[in-house]
C-alpha positions as CSV (number, residue, x, y, z in Angstrom):
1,X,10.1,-16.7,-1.2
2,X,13.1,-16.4,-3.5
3,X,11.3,-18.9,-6.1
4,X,8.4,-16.6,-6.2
5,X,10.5,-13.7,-6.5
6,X,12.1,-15.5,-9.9
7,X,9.0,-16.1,-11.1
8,X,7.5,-12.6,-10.8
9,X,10.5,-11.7,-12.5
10,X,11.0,-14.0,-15.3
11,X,6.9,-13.2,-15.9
12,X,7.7,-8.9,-15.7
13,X,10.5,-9.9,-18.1
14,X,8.2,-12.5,-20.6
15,X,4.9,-9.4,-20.3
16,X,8.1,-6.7,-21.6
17,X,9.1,-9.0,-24.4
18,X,5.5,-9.5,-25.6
19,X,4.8,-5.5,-25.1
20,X,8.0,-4.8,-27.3
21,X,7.0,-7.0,-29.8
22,X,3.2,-6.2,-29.8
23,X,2.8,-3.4,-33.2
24,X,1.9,0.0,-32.2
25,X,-1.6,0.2,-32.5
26,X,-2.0,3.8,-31.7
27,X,0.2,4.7,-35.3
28,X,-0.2,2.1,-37.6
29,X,-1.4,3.2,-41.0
30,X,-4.5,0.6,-42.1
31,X,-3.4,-0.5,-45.6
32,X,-5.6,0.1,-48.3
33,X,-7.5,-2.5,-50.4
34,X,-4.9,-2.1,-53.0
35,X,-2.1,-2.5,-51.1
36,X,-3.6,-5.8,-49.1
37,X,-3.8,-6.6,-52.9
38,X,-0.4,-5.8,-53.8
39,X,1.1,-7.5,-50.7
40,X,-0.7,-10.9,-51.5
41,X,0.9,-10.4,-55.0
42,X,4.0,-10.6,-54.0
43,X,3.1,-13.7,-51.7
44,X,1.9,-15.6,-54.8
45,X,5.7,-14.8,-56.6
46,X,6.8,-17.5,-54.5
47,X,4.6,-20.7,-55.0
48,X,6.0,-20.7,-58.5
49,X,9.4,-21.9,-56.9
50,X,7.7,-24.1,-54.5
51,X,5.7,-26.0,-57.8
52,X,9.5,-25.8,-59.3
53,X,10.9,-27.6,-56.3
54,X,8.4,-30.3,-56.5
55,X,8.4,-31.0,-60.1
56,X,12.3,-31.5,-60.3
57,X,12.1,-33.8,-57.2
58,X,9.2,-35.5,-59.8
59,X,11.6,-35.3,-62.5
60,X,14.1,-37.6,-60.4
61,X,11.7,-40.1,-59.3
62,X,10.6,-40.6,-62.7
63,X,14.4,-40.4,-64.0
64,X,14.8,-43.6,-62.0
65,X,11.5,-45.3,-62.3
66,X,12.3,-45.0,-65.8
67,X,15.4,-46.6,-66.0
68,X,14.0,-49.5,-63.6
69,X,11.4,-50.0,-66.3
70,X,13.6,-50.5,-69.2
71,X,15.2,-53.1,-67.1
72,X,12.4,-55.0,-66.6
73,X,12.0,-54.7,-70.1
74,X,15.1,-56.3,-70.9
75,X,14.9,-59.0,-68.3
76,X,10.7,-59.7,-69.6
77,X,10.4,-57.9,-72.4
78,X,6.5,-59.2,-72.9
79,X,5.4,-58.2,-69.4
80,X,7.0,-54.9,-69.6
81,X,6.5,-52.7,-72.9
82,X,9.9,-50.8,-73.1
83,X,7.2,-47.5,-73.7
84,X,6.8,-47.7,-70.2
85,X,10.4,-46.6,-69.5
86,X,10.8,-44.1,-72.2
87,X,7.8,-42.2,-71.2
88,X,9.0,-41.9,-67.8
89,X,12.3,-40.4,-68.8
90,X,10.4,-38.1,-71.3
91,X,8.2,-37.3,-68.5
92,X,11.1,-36.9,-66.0
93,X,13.0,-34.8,-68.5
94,X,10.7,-32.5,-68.7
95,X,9.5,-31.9,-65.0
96,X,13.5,-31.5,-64.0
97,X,13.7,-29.1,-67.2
98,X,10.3,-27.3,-66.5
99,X,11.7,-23.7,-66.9
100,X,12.7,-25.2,-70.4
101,X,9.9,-27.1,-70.9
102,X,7.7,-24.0,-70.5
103,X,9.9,-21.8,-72.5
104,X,9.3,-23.8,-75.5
105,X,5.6,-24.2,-74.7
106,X,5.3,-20.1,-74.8
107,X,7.5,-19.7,-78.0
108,X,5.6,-22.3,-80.1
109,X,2.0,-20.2,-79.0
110,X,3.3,-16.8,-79.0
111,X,6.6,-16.9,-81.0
112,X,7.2,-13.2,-79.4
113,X,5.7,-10.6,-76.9
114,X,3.8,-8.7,-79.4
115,X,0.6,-9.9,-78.8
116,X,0.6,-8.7,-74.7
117,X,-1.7,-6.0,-74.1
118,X,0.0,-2.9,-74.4
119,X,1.0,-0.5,-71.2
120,X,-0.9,-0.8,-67.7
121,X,-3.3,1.7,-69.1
122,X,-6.6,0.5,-67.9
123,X,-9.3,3.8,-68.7
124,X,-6.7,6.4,-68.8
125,X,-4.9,7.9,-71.4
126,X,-0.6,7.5,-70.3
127,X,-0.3,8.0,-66.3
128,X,-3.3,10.2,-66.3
129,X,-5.4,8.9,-62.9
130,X,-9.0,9.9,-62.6
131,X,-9.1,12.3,-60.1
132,X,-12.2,11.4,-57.9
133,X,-14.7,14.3,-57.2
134,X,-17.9,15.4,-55.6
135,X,-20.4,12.6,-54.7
136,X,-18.2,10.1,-57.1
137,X,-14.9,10.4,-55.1
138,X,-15.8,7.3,-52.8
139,X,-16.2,4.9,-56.0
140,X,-13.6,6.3,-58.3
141,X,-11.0,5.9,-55.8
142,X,-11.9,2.5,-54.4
143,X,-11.6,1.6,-58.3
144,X,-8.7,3.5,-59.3
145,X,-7.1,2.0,-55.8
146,X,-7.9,-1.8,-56.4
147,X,-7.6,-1.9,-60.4
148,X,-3.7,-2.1,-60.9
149,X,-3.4,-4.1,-57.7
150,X,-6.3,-6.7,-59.0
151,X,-4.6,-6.8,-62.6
152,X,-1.7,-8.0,-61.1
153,X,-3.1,-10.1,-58.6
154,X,-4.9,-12.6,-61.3
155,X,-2.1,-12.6,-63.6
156,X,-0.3,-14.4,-60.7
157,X,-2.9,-16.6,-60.2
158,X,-3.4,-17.8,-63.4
159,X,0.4,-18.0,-63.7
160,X,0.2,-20.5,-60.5
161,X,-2.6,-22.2,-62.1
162,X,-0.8,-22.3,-65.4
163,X,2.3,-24.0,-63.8
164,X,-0.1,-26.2,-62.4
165,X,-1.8,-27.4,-65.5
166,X,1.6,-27.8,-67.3
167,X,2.6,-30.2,-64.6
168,X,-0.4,-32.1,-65.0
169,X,-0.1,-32.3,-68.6
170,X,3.3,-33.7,-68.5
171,X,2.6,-36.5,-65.3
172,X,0.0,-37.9,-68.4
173,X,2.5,-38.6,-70.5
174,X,3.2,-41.8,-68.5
175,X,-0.6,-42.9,-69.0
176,X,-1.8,-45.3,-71.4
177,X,-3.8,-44.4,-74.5
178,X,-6.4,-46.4,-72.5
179,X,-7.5,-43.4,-71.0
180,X,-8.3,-41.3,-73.9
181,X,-8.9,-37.9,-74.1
182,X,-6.6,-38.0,-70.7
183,X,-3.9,-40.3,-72.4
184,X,-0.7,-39.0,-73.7
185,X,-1.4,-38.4,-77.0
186,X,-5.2,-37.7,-76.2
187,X,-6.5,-33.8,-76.8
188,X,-7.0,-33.2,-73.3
189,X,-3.3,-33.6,-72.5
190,X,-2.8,-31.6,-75.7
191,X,-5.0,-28.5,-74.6
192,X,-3.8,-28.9,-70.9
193,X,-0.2,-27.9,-72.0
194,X,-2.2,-25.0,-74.0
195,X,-4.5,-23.4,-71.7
196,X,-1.8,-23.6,-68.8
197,X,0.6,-22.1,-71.3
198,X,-2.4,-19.5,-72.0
199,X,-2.9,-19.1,-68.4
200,X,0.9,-18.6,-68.0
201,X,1.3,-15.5,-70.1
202,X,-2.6,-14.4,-69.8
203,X,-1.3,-10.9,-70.9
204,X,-0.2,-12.0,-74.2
205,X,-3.2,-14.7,-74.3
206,X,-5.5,-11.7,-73.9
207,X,-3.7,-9.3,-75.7
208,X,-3.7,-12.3,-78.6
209,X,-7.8,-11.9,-78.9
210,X,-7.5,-8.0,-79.3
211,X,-4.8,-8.2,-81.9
212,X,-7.1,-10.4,-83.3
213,X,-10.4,-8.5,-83.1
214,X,-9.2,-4.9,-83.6
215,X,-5.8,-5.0,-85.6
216,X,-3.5,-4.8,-82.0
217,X,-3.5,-4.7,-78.5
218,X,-4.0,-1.4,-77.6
219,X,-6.7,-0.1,-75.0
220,X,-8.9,2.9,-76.3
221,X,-10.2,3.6,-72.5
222,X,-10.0,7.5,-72.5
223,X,-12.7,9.1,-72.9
224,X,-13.2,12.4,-75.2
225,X,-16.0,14.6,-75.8
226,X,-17.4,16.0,-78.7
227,X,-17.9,20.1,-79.1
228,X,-21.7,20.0,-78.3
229,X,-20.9,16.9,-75.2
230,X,-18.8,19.6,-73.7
231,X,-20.9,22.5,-73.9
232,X,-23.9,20.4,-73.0
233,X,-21.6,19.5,-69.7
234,X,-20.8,23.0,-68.8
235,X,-17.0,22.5,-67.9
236,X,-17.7,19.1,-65.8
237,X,-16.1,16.9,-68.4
238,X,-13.5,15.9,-66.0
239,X,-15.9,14.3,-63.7
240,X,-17.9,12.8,-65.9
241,X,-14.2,11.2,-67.9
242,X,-13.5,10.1,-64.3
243,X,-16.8,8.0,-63.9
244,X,-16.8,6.8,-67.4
245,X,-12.9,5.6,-66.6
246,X,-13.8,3.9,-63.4
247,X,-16.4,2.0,-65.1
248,X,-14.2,1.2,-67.7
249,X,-11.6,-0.1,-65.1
250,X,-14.4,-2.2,-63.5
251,X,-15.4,-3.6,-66.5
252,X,-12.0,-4.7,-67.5
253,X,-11.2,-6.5,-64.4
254,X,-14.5,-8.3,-65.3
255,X,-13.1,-9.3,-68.7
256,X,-10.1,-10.2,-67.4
257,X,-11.8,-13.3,-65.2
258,X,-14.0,-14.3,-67.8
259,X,-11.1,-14.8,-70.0
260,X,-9.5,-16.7,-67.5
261,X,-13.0,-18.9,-67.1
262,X,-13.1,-19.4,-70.6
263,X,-9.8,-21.0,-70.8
264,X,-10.4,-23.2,-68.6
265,X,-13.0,-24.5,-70.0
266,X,-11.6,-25.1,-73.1
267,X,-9.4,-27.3,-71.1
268,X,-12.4,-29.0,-69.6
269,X,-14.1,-29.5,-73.0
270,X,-10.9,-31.2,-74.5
271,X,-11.0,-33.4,-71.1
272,X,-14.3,-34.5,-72.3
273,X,-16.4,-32.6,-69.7
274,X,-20.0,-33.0,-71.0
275,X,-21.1,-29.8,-69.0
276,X,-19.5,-27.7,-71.1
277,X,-18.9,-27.0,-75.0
278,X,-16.2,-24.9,-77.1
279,X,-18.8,-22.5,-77.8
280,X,-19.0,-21.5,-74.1
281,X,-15.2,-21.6,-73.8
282,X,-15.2,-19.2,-76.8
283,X,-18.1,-16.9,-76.0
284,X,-16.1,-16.0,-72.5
285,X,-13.1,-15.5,-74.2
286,X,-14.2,-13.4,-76.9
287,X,-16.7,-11.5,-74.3
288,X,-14.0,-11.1,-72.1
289,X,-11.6,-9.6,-74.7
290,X,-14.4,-7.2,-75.8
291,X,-15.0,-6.2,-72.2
292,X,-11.6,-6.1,-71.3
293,X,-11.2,-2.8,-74.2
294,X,-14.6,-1.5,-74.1
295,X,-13.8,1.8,-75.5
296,X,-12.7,0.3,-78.4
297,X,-16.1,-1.8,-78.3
298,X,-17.8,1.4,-78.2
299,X,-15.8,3.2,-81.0
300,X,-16.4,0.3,-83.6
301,X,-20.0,0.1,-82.9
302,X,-20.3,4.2,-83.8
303,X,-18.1,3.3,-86.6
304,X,-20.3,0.7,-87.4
305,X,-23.3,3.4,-87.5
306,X,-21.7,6.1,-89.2
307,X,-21.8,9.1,-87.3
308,X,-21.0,10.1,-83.8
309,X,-24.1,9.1,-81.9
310,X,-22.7,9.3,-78.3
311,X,-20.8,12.3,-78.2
312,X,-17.9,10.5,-76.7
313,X,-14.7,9.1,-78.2
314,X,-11.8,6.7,-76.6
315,X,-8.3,7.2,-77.2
């Protein structure tokens, strides 16, 4: 009897403990898609550490290996080349460097930050939100809610897969030029250090291609209305700048992955992937650049025409 009487009370105590810890259903706020967004974000800040970890525990492995190889070499110097050891400590070097390693990567594409994309301003002009209204409320604000968050949330991404690519590129620098494009002087271990160097600063990468296309990086994604627009509109301008912006937004997220695509492709073409060619890699960069700052797109084109054949402008 007393047995059972401990067990009923050890199981009252283990149901209490589970109650407690159990959320409160009843007031918990459901996140928004932007915040699930945001909170997987900051997750992916902390796989960059994790590749870190790993490639300096590469970095000592190949330390060693390497200096076991250039003992063989001097104890048979014809059955073991002493290249063998030297590009193990290169490669060692530079995973148990890596922070260095990309460092000098970045500075030799980039040289500076002046070619990131300027601001967070994706479709509005400064901190200006569109404000959603009438029937349009439901889109604008799932757009203007997951926009930011999304932005952020592929730049981490291809910062991970950036990290990754870099990694790769520097485990072939202990292959033989047997392996060709792949080898370590081939292009494909050239453009691996590249496009995970690209992938690693994708703002600058992107903001790169509109320096390059309209003169700097700045986004022209606020709409303005001509005199006749406005009248035509009858005071709704502010709804319809809303839509146009959340179109804009959702256009640039689009750009933004089709960048990333078309870098990695690039990668895949130096690899010697017969699937694809530069001129894809290209076209979705340069597409994706375009779409990225539509406005601008738009502006150049009624530039290009000579007169104002929209009604609309973008600042």
């Amino acid at each position: 009897m007393r047995r059972i009487s401990k067990t009923l009370l050890y199981s009252a105590v283990m149901v209490g403990a589970v109650a407690l810890a159990l959320p409160d259903f009843a007031h918990a706020a459901a996140p928004s898609t932007g915040e699930v967004m945001t909170n997987l974000h900051e997750s992916l800040r902390r796989v960059p550490n994790i590749l870190t970890t790993i490639a300096f525990v590469s970095g000592l492995f190949l330390a060693v290996a390497g200096v076991l190889k250039l003992r063989d070499h001097v104890d048979n110097p014809p059955q073991t080349p002493i290249s063998a050891g030297v590009k193990r400590l290169i490669a060692g070097g530079a995973f148990l460097a890596l922070p260095l390693t990309t460092n000098i990567v970045k500075g030799t594409l980039f040289g500076t930050d002046t070619g990131e994309v300027a601001g967070n301003n994706w479709g509005v002009a400064g901190s200006v939100v569109p404000t959603p209204v009438a029937l349009d409320e439901v889109a604008v604000a799932f757009i203007t809610n997951i926009a930011t968050p999304m932005k952020y949330l592929m730049i981490s991404f291809s910062f991970i897969l950036g990290l990754a690519l870099i990694l790769v590129g520097i485990s072939r620098l202990i292959k033989t030029a047997q392996e060709g494009p792949r080898g370590p002087t081939g292009m494909g271990t050239l453009f691996t250090f590249i496009a995970g160097m690209m992938l690693m600063a994708l703002g600058q990468s992107m903001g790169t291609f509109s320096a390059s296309l309209f003169g700097d990086g700045q986004m022209q994604n606020y709409a303005q209305f001509s005199g006749y627009v406005q009248t035509a509109l009858g005071g709704n301008e502010d709804q319809l700048r809303a839509v146009i912006g959340s179109l804009l937004m959702f256009v640039s997220l689009v750009g933004f992955i089709a960048f990333l695509r078309g870098i990695y492709i690039m990668k895949l073409v130096a690899d010697g992937n017969q699937n694809h060619s530069i001129t894809q890699s290209l076209t979705f960069m340069i597409g994706g650049a375009l779409a990225f700052n539509l406005g601008r797109v738009i502006n150049m084109l009624q530039q290009s025409l000579g007169y104002d054949a929209l009604g609309i402008a973008f600042i």
